[in-house]
C-alpha positions as CSV (number, residue, x, y, z in Angstrom):
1,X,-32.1,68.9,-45.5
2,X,-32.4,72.4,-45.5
3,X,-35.0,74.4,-47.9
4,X,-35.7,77.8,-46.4
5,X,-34.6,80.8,-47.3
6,X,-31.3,82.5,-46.5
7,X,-31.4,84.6,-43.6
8,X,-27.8,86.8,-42.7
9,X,-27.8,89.1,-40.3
10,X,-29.6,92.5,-41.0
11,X,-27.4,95.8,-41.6
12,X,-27.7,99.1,-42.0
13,X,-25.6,99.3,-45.3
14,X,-22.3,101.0,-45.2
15,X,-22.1,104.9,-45.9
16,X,-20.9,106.2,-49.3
17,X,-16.8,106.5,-49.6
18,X,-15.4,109.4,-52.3
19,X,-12.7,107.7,-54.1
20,X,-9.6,109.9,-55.5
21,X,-10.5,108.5,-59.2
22,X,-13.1,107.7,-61.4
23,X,-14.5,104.5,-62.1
24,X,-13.8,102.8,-65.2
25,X,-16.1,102.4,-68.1
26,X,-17.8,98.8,-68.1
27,X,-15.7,95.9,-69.6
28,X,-16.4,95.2,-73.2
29,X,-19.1,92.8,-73.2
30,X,-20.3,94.1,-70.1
31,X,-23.7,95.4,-69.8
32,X,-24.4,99.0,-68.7
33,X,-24.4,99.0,-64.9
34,X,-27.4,101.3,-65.2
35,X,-29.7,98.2,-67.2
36,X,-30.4,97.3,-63.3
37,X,-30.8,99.3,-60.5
38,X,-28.8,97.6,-57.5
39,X,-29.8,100.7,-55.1
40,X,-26.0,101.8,-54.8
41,X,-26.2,105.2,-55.0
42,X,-22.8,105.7,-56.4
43,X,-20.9,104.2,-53.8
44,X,-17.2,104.0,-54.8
45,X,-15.1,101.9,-52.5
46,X,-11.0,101.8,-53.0
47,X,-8.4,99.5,-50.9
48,X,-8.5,102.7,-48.3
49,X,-12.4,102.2,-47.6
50,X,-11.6,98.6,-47.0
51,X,-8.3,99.0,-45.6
52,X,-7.1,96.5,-48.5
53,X,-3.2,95.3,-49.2
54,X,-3.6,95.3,-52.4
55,X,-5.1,99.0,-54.9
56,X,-8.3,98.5,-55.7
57,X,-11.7,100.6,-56.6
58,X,-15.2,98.9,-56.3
59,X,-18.6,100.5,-58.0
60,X,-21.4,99.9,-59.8
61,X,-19.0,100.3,-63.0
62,X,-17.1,97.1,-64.2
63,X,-13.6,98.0,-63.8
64,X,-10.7,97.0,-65.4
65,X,-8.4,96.0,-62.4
66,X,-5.1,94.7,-62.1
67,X,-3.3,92.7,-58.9
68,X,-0.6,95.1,-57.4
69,X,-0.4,94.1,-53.7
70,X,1.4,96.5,-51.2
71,X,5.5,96.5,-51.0
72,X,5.5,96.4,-47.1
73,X,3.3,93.7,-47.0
74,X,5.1,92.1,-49.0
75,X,8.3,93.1,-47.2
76,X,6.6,92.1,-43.8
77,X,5.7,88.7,-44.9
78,X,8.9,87.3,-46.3
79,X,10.2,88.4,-42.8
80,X,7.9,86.7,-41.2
81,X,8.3,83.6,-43.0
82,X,12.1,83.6,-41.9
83,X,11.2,83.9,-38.8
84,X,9.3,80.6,-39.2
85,X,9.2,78.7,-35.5
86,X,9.7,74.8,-36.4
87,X,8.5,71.8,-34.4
88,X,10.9,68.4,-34.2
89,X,9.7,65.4,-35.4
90,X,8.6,62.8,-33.5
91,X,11.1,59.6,-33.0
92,X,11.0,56.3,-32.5
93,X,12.5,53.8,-30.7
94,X,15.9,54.0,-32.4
95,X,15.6,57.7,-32.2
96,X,14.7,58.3,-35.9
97,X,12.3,60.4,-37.0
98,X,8.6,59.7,-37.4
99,X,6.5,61.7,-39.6
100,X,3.2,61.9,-37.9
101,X,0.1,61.9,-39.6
102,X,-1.2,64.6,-37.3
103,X,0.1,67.0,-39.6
104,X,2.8,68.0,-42.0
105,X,6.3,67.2,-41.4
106,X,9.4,69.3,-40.5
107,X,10.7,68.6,-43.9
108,X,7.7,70.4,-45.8
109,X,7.4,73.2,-43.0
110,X,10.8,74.1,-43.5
111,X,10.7,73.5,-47.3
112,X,8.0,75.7,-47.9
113,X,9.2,78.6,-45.4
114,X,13.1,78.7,-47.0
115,X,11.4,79.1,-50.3
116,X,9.2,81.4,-49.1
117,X,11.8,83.2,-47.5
118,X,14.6,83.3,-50.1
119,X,13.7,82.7,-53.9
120,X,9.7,83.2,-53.8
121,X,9.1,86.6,-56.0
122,X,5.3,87.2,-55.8
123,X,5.8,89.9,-58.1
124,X,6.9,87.7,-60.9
125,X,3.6,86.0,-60.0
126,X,1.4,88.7,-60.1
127,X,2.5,90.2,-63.2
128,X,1.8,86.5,-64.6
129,X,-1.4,86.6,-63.6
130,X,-2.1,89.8,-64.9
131,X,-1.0,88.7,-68.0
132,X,-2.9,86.0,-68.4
133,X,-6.3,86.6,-66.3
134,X,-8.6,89.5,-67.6
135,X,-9.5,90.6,-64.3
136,X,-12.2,93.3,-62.9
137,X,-13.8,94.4,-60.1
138,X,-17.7,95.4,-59.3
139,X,-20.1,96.2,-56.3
140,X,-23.4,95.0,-56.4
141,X,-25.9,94.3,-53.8
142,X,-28.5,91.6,-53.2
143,X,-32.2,93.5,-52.1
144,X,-34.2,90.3,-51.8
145,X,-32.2,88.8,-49.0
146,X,-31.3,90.2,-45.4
147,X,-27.5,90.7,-46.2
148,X,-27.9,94.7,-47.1
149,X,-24.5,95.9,-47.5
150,X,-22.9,96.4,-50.7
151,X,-20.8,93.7,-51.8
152,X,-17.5,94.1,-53.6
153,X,-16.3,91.5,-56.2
154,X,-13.5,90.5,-58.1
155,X,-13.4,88.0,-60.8
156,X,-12.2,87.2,-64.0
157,X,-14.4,87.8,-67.1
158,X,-13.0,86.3,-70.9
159,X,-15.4,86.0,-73.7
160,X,-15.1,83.8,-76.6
161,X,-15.0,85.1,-80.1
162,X,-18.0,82.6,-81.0
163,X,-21.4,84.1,-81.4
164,X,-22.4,80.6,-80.1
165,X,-20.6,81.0,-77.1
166,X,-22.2,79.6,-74.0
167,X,-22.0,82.3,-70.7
168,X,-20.7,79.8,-67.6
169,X,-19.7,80.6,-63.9
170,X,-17.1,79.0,-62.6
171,X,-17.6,78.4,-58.6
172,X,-14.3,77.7,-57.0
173,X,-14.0,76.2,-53.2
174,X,-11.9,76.3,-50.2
175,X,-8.5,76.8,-49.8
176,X,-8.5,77.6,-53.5
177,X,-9.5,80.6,-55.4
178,X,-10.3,82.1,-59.1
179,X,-6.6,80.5,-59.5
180,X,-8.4,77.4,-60.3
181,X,-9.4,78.5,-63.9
182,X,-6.2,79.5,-65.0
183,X,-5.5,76.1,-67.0
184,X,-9.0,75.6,-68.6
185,X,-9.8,78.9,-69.6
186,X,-8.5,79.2,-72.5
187,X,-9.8,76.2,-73.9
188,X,-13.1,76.5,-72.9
189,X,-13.4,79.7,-74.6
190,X,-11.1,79.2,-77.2
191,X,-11.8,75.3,-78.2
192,X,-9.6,73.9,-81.1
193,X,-12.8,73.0,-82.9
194,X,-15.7,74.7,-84.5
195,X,-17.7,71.2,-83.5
196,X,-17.0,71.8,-79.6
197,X,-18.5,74.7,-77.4
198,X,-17.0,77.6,-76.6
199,X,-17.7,79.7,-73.6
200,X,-18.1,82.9,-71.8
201,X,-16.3,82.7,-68.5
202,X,-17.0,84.1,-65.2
203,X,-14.8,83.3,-62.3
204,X,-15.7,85.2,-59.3
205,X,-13.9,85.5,-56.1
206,X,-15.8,84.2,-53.2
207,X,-15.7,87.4,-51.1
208,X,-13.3,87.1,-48.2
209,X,-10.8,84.9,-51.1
210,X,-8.2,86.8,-53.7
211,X,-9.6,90.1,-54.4
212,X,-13.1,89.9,-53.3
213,X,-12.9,92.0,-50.1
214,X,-13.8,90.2,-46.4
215,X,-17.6,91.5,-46.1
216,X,-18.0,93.7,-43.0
217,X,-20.9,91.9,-41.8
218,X,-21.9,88.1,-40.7
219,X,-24.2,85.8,-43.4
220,X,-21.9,85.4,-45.9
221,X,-22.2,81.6,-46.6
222,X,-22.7,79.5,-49.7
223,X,-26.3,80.8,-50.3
224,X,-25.6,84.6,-49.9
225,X,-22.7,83.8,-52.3
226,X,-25.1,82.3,-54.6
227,X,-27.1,85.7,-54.5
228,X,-23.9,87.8,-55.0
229,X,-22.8,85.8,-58.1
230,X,-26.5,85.7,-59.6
231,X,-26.3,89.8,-59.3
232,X,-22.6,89.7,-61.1
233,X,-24.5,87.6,-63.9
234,X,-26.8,90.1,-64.3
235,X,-24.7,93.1,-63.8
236,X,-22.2,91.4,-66.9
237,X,-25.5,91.2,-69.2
238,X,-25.7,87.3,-68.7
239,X,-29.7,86.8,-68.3
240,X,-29.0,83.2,-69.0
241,X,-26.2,80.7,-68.3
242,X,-24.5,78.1,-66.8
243,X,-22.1,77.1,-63.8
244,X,-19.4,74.7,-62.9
245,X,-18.0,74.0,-59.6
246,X,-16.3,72.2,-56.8
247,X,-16.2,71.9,-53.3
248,X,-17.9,75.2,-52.0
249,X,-18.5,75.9,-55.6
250,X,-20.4,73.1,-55.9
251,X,-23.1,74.6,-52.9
252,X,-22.7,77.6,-54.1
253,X,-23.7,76.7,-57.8
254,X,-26.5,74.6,-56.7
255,X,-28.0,77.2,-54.5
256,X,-28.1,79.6,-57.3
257,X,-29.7,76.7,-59.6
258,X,-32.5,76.5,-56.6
259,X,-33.0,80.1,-55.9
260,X,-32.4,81.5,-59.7
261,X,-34.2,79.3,-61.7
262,X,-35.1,81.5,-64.5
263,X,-31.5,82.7,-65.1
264,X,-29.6,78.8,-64.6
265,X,-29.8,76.8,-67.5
266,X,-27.7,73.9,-65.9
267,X,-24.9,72.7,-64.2
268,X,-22.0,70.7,-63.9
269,X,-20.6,69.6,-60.8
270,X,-17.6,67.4,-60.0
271,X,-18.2,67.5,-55.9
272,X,-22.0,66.6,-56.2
273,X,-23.3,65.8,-52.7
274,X,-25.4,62.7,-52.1
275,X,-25.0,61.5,-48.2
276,X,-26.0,57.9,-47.6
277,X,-29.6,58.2,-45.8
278,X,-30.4,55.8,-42.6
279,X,-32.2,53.4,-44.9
280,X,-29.0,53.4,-47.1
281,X,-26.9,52.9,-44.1
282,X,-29.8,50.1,-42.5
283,X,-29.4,48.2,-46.0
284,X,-25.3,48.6,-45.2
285,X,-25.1,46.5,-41.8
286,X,-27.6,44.2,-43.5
287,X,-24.9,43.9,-46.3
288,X,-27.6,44.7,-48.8
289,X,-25.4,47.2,-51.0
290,X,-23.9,47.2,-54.3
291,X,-19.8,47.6,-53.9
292,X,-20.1,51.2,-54.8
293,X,-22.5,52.2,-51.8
294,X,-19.9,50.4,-49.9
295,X,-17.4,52.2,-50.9
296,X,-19.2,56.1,-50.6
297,X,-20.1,55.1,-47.2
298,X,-16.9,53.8,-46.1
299,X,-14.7,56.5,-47.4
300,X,-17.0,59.0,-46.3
301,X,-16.8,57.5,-42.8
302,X,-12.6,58.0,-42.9
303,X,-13.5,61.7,-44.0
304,X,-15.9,62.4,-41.3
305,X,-14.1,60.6,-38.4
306,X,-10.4,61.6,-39.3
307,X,-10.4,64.2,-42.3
308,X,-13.1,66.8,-41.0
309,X,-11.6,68.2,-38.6
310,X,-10.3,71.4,-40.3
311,X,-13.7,72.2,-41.5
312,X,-15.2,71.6,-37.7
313,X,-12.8,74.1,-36.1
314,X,-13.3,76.3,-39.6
315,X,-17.4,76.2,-38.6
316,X,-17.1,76.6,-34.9
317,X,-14.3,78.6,-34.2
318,X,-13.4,80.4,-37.3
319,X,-12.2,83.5,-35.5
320,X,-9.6,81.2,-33.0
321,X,-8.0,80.2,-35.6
322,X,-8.0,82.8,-37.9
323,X,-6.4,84.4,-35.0
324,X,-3.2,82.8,-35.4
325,X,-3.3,82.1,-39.3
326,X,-3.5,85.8,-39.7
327,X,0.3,86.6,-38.3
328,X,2.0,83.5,-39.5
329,X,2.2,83.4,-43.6
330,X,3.5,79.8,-42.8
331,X,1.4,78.2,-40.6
332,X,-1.7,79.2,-42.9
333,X,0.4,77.3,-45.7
334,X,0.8,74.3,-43.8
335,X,-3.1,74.3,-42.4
336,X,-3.8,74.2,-46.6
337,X,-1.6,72.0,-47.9
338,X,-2.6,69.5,-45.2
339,X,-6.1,69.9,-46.2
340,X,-5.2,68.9,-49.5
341,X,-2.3,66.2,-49.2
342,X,-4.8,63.7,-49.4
343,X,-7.1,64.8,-52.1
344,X,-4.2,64.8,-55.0
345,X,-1.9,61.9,-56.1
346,X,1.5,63.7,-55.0
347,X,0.8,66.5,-53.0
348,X,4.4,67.2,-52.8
349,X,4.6,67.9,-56.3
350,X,1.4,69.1,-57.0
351,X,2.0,71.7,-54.3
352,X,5.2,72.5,-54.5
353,X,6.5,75.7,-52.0
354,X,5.6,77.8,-55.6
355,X,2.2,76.6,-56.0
356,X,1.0,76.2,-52.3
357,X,2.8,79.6,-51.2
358,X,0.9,81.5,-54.1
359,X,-2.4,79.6,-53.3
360,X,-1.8,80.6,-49.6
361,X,-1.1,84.0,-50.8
362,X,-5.0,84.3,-51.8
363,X,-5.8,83.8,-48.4
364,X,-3.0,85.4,-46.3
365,X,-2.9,88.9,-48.7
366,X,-7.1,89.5,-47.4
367,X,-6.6,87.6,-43.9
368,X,-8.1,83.5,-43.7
369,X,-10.6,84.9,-41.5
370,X,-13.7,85.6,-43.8
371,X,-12.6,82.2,-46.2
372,X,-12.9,80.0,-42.6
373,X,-16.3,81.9,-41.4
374,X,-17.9,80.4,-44.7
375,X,-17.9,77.0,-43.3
376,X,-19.8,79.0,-39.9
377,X,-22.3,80.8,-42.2
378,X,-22.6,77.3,-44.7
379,X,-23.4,75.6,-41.5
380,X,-26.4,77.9,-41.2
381,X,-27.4,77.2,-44.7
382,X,-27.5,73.9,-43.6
383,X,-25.3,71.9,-45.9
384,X,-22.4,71.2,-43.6
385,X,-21.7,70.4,-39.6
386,X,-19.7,69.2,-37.5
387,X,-20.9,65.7,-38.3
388,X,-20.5,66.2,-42.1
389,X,-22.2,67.6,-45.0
390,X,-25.3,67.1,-45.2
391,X,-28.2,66.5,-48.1
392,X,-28.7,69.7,-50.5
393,X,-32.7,70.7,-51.6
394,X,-33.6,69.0,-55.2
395,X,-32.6,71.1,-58.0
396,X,-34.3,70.6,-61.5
397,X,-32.4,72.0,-64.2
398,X,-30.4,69.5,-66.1
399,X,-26.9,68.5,-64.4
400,X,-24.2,66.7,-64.9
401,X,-21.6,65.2,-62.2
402,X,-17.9,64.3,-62.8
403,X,-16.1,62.1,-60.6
404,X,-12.6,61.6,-59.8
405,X,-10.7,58.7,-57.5
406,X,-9.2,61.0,-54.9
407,X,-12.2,62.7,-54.3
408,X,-14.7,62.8,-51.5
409,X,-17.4,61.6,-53.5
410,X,-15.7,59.0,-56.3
411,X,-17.7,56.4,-57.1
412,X,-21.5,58.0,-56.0
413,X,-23.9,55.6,-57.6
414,X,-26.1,57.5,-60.2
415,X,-28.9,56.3,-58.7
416,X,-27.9,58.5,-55.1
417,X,-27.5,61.4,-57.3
418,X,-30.5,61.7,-58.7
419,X,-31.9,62.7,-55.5
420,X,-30.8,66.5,-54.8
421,X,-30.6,67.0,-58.6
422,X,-32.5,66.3,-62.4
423,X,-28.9,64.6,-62.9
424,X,-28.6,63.8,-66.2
425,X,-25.2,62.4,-66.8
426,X,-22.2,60.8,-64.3
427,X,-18.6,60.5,-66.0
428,X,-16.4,58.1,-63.6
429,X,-12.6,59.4,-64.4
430,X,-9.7,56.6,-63.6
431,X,-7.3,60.0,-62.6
432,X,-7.3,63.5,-60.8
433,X,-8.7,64.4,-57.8
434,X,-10.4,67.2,-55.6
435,X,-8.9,70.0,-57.8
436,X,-9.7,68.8,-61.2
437,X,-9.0,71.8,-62.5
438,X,-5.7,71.8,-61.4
439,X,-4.7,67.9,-61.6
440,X,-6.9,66.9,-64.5
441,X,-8.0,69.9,-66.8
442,X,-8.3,68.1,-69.5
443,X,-10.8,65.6,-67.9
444,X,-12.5,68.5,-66.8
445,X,-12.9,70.0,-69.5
446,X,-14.0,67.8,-72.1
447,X,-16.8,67.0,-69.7
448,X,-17.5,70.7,-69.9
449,X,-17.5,70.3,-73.6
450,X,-19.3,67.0,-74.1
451,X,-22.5,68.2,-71.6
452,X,-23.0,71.5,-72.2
453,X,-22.1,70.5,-76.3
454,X,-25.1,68.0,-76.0
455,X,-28.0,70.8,-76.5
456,X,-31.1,68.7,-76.2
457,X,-29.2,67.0,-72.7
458,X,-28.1,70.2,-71.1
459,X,-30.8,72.6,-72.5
460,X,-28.5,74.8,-73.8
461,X,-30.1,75.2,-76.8
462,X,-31.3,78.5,-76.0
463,X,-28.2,79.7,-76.7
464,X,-28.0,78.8,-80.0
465,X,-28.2,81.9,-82.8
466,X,-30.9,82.2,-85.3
467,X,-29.8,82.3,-88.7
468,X,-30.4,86.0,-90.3
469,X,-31.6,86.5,-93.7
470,X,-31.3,89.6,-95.3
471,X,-32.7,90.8,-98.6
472,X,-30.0,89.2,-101.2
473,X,-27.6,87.6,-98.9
474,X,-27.1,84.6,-97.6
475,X,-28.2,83.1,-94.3
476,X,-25.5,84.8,-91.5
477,X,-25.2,84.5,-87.6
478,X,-25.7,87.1,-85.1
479,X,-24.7,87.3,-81.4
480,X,-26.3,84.6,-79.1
481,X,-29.6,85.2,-77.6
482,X,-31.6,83.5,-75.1
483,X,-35.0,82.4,-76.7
């Protein structure tokens, strides 16, 4: 169980960088960049500076910022996924093919690199995504811990039109990105209903995924990121909010719960990490627990003995394999989709060549290297090893947990949860998976709605208006405050 405080690697900072143009004025909404002094100095950083493949300018502005990845890149990579390098099926002993469970198959390898290679248009993408996903770009810094360097973000940033409108982070994980909110961001801050929540969303890009450059530096794991995101917060004017996350998001969220108290409200998790303890697994041979212990236990036992094995290499070695995954567009495709083939109902559908190639493209345009070395720098927050993941330090805001059957931890009894967390309520889900934001959005999101809706529950009360009287009006509303 780990409880101490974050410690990266110390660094001198990086030297200030002219950019050709100026920085942007602040999103609306945004807070003035000057309300809190993050000790940049007027640093400007542009895709040159960070020797990017995509145009980009980072400062202590909020800036507007739109996805345009290089053309010879782009050029470079469909070439290189022609060029893919396939490996035959095994056969049996009638000389048919076996598809071995070692990995994906042929049939998907060479699936995904035809498409890839032929009809994929990444342009077409992008401009959807720019479309759709009001996007900037910051650089903030984090003074109280040892990481020192200025750390560029990106992220996506849509307010709601309510004045009740509740500000929320959403945390992604690994292999995805801030893709993962594309299909619940518009309901969640534009609900159907005056009787449901609405929301302020944040989705940031862990740096090192999408657009938030690779830091220069080692220390970048889940609590760091927690320290990073808790500056953005700030930086967008959001003294107070809350967060919802998965997978990494889900560490990432929690640590900012434990280290940010006065600024998270509460969470809602649907990866909530509650390992069995030796008594737990003493009561198991014993046969002393309920069906659903048994069940945790055993399917966490398949995860660590068979399924962990990308996330050992990914904490060990990051660099040896990053080494390869960084010249073969392909290969990094197929190391995520087998990482998620088990976690979703039809993986082949559900990633698709279109969907897994431009997922894969949020970790081939910056290089895999700096999304793998999390795992390394999350094993030194102590939440993960080789041998698993481990318990997380008890967090007392309010929370709430969503599970899902395909994932890791379906069926966690409530009574396990409480441990790490003040969890207040568990929704069991009979579909979706991992990515619930991809594969069960709706789910997702009316948990969203029905916990953070429940004031008194979540505590988000404080976010409720005041009513305004004015001399010889009526009562009105003004825009949210925190009390």
């Amino acid at each position: 169980m780990m409880s101490a405080p974050v410690s990266p690697l110390k660094s001198p900072g990086l030297s200030r960088h002219a950019s050709l143009t100026a920085a942007p004025a602040p999103a609306p909404g945004a807070a003035p960049a000057e309300q809190e002094d993050m000790g940049l100095g007027g640093i400007v950083l542009n895709h040159m500076d960070l020797k990017l493949k995509f145009k980009a300018s980072f400062s202590e502005a909020v800036t507007k910022f739109t996805i345009d990845v290089h053309e010879p890149f782009l050029t470079t990579t469909k070439l290189k996924a022609s060029l893919t390098r396939y490996i035959d099926d095994l056969v049996d002993d009638d000389g048919l093919p076996v598809e071995s469970t070692d990995g994906p198959p042929r049939r998907i390898v060479e699936r995904t690199a035809q498409f890839w290679a032929a009809s994929y248009d990444w342009r077409a993408v992008e401009a959807d995504l720019n479309t759709r996903l009001p996007q900037y770009t910051t650089l903030v810094k984090t003074p109280h811990t040892d990481f020192q360097d200025p750390i560029p973000l990106h992220f996506v940033h849509k307010r709601s039109a309510r004045p009740d409108a509740i500000p929320l982070i959403f945390l992604h994980g690994w292999p995805g990105s801030f893709l993962e909110v594309e299909d619940i961001l518009e309901p969640l801050t534009n609900p159907p209903s005056a009787d449901q929540p609405a929301f302020h969303v944040v989705a940031p890009s862990i740096p090192g995924y999408g657009f938030s450059p690779a830091p220069r530096r080692a220390g970048m794991g889940y609590r760091q990121c927690a320290a990073a995101f808790a500056a953005l917060m700030r930086r967008l004017g959001y003294d107070r909010y809350v967060w919802q996350g998965g997978d990494a998001g889900n560490f990432i969220g929690h640590f900012l719960a434990l280290d940010f108290p006065d600024q998270v409200v509460a969470g809602h998790s649907n990866f909530w990490v509650v390992p069995p303890t030796p008594e737990d697994q003493e009561r198991r041979s014993r046969h002393e627990v309920t069906e659903d212990e048994d069940f945790v236990m055993a399917r966490l036992g398949r995860f660590t003995d068979v399924g962990w094995s990308y996330g050992q290499i990914q904490q060990t070695k990051p660099l040896k394999l990053a080494a390869g995954l960084t010249d073969s567009p392909v290969g990094l495709a197929m190391w995520i989709y087998d990482a998620c083939a088990g976690v979703v109902k039809d993986p082949e559908t559900v990633f698709a060549p279109q969907r897994l190639i431009t997922w894969t493209m949020m970790h081939w345009i910056p290089g895999p290297f700096a999304a793998f070395s999390l795992y390394k720098n999350g094993r030194k927050d102590g939440v993960i090893s080789t041998k698993g993941v481990h318990t997380m330090p008890y967090v007392s805001q309010p929370m709430a947990i969503s599970q899902f059957p395909l994932d890791l931890w379906y069926r966690t009894p409530l009574e396990w949860a409480k441990r790490t967390g003040n969890v207040v309520s568990c929704v069991r889900h009979d579909r979706g998976g991992h990515f619930a934001a991809l594969d069960a959005p709706d789910l997702l999101v009316g948990d969203v709605r029905a916990f953070f809706g429940d004031r008194e529950l979540s505590g988000t009360q404080v976010f409720v208006p005041p009513p305004v009287r004015t001399r010889g009006s009526s009562v009105g509303m003004r825009e949210w405050h925190v009390r």
